[in-house]
N, C-alpha and C positions, 0 to 999 in steps of 0.2 A: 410379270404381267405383259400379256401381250399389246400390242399396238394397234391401233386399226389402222384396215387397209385406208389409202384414197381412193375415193369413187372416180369411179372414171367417166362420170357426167353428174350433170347438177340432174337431171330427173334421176337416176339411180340412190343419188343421195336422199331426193325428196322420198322419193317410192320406201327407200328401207328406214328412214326416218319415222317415216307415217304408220309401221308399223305398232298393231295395238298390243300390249300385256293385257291386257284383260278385258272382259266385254268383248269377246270376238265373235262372231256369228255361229259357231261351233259350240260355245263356253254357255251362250245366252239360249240355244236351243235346248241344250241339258236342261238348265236352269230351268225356260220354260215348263218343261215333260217332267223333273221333280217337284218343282211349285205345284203344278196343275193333281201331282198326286197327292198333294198334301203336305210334302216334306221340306223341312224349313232349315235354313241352312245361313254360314257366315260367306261371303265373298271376299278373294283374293286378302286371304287371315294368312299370317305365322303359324302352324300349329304346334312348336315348339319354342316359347320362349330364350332367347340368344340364340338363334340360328337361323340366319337369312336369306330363308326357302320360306317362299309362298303357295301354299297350294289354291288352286280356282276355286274351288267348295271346299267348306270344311264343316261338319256335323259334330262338335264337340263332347256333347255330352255320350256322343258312339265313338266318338275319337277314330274318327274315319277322315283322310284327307283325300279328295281326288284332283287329280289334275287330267284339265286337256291339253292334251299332246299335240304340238302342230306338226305336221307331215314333215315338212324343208328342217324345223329347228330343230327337232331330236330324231332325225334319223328312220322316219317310217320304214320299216322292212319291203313296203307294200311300193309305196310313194316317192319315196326321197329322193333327190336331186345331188348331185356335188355341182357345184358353179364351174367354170371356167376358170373367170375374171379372178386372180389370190386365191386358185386350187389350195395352194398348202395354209393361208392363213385362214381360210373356210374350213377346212379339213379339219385344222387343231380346233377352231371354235368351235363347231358343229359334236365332234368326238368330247369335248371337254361339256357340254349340253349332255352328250349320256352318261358321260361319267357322273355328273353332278345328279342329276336322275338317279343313279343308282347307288349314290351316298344319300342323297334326299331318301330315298325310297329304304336302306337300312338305318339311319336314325329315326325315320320315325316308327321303327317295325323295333328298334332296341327301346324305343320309349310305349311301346304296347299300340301304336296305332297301326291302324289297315288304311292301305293304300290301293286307290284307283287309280289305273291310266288307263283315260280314253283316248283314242287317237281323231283328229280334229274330222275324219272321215265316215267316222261310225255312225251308225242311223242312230238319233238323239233316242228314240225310244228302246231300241236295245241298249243302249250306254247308260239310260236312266233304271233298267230293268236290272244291270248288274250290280250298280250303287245300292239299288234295293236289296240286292241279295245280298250285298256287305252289311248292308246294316240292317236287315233284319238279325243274322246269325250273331252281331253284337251288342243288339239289344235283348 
């Protein structure tokens, strides 16, 4: 296990502290745009019993998990940053965030679910438009 850095001031510590898992302003506009279409969903659920991955939405009986992607933590193609300040202990967390994404994303694909990522950027109504196409095709 790795160690966390020391912050190198009390705001940077408050700032990444304050960081929210769930309810983010990306996660709640989704929300938003599939409520408003009618589709009902569980929030920040396990969809695999013993294994401690959460996904943001979870449609159970479509066995469809999505998750939003935030830019900085998993590595946007588009977006992403590397810090400065503990380059190399950013680096391994950051990289170990995809890796984990991409064992989340084959456990639940060996267990018969479909998997969304949206990335925290995306316009909520194309992100809600492709949720719908997941799970139309699996119901």
């Amino acid at each position: 296990m790795t160690s966390r850095p020391l912050p190198d001031s009390v705001s940077t510590r408050d700032r990444m502290s304050a960081q929210r898992r769930r309810d983010t302003a990306p996660e709640m506009a989704l929300r938003r745009e599939l409520h408003r279409r009618g589709r009902r969903y569980r929030v920040d659920r396990a969809p695999l019993p013993g294994v401690r991955r959460r996904a943001d939405l979870v449609f159970p009986a479509a066995r469809v998990a999505v998750f939003v992607d935030g830019c900085f933590w998993h590595r946007c193609p588009v977006h992403a940053t590397a810090p400065k300040n503990n380059a190399q202990w950013w680096a391994r967390k950051l990289d170990g965030n995809v890796t984990r994404d991409r064992d989340t994303d084959a456990r639940l694909a060996a267990a018969g679910w479909a998997v969304v990522r949206v990335w925290e950027h995306e316009d909520p109504v194309a992100a809600a438009d492709a949720v719908e196409a997941v799970l139309r095709r699996r119901q």
